[in-house]
C-alpha positions as CSV (number, residue, x, y, z in Angstrom):
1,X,-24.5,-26.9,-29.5
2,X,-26.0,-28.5,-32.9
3,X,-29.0,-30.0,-30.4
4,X,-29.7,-26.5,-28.3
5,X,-30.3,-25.0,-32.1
6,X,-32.7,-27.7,-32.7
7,X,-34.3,-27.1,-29.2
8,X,-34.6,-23.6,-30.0
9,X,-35.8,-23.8,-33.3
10,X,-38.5,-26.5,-32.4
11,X,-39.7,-24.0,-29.4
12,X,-39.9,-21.3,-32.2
13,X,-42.2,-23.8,-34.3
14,X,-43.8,-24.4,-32.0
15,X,-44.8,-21.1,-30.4
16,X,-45.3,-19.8,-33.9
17,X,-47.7,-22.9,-34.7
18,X,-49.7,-22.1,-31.2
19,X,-49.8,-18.4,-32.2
20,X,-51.1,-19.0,-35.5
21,X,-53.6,-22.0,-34.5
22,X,-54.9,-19.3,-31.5
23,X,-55.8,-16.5,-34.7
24,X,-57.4,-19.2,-36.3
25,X,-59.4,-20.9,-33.6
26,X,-61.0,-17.4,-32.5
27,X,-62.0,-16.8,-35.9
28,X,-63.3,-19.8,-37.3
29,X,-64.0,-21.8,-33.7
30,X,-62.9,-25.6,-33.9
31,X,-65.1,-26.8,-36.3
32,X,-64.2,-24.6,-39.2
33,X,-60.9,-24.5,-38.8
34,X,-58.2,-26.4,-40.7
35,X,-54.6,-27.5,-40.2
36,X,-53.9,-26.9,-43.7
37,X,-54.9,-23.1,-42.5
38,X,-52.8,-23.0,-39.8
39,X,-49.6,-24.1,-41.4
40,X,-50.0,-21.6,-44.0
41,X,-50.3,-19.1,-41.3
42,X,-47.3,-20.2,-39.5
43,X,-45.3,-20.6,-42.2
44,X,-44.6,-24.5,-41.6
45,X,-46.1,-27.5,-43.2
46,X,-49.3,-29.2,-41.5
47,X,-46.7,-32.7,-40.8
48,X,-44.8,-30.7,-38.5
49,X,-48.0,-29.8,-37.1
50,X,-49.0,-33.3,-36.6
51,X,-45.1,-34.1,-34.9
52,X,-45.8,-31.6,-32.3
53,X,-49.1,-32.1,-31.3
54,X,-50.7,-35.3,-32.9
55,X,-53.9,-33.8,-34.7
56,X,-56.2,-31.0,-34.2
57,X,-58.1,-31.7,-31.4
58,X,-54.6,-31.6,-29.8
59,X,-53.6,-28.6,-31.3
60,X,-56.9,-27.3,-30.0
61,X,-56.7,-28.6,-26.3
62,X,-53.0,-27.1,-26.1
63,X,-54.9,-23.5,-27.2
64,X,-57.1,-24.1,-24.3
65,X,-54.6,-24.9,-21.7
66,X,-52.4,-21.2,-22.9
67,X,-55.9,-19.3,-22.7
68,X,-56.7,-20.7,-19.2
69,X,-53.2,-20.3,-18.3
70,X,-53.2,-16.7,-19.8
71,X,-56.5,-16.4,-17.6
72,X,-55.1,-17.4,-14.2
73,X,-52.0,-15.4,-14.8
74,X,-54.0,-12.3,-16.4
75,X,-56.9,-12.2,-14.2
76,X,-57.4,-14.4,-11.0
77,X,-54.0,-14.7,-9.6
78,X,-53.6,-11.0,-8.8
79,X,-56.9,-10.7,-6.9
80,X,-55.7,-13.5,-4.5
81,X,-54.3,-10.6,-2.6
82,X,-58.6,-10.3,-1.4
83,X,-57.9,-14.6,0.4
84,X,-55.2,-13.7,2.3
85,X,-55.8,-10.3,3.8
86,X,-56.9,-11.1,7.4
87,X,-58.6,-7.5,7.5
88,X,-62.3,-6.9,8.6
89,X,-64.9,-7.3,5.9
90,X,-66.6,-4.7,5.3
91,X,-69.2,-3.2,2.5
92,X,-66.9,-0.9,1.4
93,X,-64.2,-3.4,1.0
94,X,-66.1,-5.4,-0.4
95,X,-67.2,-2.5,-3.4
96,X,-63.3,-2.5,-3.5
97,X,-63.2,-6.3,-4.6
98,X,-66.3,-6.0,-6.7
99,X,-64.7,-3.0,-8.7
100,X,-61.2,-4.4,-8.8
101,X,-62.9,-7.5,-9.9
102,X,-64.9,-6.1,-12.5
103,X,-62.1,-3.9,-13.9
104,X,-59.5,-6.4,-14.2
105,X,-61.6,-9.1,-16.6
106,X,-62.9,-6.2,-18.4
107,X,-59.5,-4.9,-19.4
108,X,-58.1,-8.3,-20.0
109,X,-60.6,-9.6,-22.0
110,X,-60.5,-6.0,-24.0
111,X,-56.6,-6.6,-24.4
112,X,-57.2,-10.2,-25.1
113,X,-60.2,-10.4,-27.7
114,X,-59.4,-13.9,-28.8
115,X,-59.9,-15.3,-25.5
116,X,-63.3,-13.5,-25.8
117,X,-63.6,-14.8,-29.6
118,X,-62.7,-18.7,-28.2
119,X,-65.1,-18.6,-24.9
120,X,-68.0,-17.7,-27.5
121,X,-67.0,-20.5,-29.8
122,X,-66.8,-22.6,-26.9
123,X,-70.3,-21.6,-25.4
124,X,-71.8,-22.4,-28.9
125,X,-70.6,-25.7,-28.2
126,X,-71.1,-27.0,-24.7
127,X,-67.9,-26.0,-23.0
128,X,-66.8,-29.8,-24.0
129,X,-63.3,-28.9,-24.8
130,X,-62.9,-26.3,-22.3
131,X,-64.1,-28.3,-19.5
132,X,-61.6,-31.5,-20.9
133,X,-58.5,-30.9,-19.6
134,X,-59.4,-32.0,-15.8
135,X,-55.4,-31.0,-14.6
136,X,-55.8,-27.4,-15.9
137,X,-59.7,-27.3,-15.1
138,X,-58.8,-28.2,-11.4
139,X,-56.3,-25.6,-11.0
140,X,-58.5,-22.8,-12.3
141,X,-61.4,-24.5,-10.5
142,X,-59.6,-24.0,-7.7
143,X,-58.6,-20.6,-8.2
144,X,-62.1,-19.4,-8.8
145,X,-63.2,-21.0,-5.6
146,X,-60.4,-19.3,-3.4
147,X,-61.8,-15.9,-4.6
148,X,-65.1,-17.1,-4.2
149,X,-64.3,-17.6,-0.6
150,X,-64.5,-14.2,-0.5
151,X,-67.7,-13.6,-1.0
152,X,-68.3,-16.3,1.6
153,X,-66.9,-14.5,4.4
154,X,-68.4,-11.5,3.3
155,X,-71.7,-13.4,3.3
156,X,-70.6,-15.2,6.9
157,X,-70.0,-11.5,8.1
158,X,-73.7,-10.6,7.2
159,X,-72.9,-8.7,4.7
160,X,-74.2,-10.6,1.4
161,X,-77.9,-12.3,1.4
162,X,-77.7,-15.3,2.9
163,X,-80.4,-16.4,0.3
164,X,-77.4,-16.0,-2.6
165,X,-74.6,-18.7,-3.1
166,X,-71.1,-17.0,-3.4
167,X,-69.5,-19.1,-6.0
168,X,-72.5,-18.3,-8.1
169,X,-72.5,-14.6,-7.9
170,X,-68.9,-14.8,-8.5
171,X,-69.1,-16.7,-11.8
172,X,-72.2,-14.3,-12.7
173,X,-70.1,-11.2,-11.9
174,X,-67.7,-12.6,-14.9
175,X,-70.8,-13.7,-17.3
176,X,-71.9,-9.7,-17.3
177,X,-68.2,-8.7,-18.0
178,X,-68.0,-11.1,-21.1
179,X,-71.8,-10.8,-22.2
180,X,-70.9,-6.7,-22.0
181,X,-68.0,-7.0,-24.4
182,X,-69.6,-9.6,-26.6
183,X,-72.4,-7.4,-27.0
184,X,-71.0,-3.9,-27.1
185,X,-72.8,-2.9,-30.9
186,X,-76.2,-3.8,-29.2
187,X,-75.6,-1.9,-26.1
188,X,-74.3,1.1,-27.9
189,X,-77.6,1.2,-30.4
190,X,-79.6,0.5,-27.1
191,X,-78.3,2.9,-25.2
192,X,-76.9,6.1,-26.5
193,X,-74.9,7.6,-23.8
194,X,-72.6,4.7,-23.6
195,X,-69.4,6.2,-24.1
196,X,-67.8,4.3,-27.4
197,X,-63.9,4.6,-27.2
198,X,-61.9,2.6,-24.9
199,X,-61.0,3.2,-21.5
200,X,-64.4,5.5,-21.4
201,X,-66.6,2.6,-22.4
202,X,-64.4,-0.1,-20.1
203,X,-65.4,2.7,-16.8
204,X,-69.2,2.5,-17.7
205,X,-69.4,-1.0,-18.0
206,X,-67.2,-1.6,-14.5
207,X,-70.0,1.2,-12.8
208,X,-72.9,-0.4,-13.5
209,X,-72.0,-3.8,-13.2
210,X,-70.5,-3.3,-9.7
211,X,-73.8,-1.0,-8.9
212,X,-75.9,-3.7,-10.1
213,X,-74.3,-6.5,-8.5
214,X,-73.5,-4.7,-4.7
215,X,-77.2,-3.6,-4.7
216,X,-78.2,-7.1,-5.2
217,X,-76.2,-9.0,-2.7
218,X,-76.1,-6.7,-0.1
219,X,-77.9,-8.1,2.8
220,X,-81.6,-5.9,3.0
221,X,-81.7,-6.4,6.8
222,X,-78.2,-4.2,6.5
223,X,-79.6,-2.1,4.5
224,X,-82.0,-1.0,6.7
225,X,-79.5,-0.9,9.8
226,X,-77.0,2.0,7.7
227,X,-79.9,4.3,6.5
């Protein structure tokens, strides 16, 4: 009994240490952070920090692993559904993955604004970290190449230029999600009719990305053949 206690309490450390280091991380990115900060935060002392995860850079890489797991879980795991349909691709099934695409990184990086916060502080820096952990990087590697396999058949089908790569429009599609909500202030000076409260602002940003990026893949030669 006294050892499940233990267990539990050193899975409560440890979550509340994680949590903690996560708030801290996405405000003061790697560099300025500081155990000492962290433990405070948490409410334990920076030793038990260094039992559980052996220093910061540790700390940090365990951070990275929860946010790409938060990621696949959040984000690319539910549009899998797009891999293993064996329906007929189409341009207007293919507006329905570009929407349902654009909509579901847009809401979860609005409802998770220290993964936004991190991927900045990560940019800033070369990705070095983020790009570390070749176990998690393979999975959500992989993940991201499955959905980009839809785009492939929809380029196969004729449907997308055949002058475009698929992976890269599909990465791209995700830059413009996180460069929109990184930006927000300086599109909302810029452009005045941007609507400013959340979900209004969310439904702008999915419209003109999806516009934007379905006008530009879309095959010209099919173009042509629909007017």
């Amino acid at each position: 009994m006294g050892r499940v206690i233990r267990q539990r309490d050193a899975e409560v450390a440890r979550e509340a240490i994680l949590e903690a280091a996560e708030e801290i991380f996405a405000r003061e990115g790697f560099a300025g952070a500081r155990i000492e900060t962290i433990g405070v935060q948490a409410g334990y002392n920076k030793s038990l920090i260094f039992h559980y995860f052996g220093g910061k850079e540790e700390l940090y890489q365990a951070i990275m692993v929860r946010l790409k797991r938060r990621l696949l879980d959040g984000y690319l795991e539910p549009l899998s559904v797009f891999t293993q349909c064996s329906d007929e691709i189409s341009v207007s099934r293919l507006r329905i993955f570009l929407e349902l695409s654009v909509d579901r990184y847009l809401t979860f990086l609005s409802q998770n604004p220290r993964n936004l916060r991190i991927m900045a502080w990560e940019a800033a820096e070369g990705w070095h970290t983020f790009l570390g952990n070749i176990k998690e990087m393979e999975e959500h590697r992989a993940r991201m190449m499955c959905l980009g396999s839809f785009l492939l058949k929809a380029q196969e089908a004729g449907i997308i230029s055949p002058k475009l790569n698929p992976r890269f429009v599909f990465v791209s599609i995700m830059h413009l999600c996180v460069m929109y909500l990184q930006n927000l202030p300086r599109y909302e000076w810029f452009l005045s009719e941007i609507p400013i409260e959340q979900p209004e602002s969310l439904t702008f940003a999915r419209q003109q990305i999806v516009e934007f990026v379905l006008h530009g893949i879309i095959n010209t030669t099919l173009e042509r053949s629909e007017t």
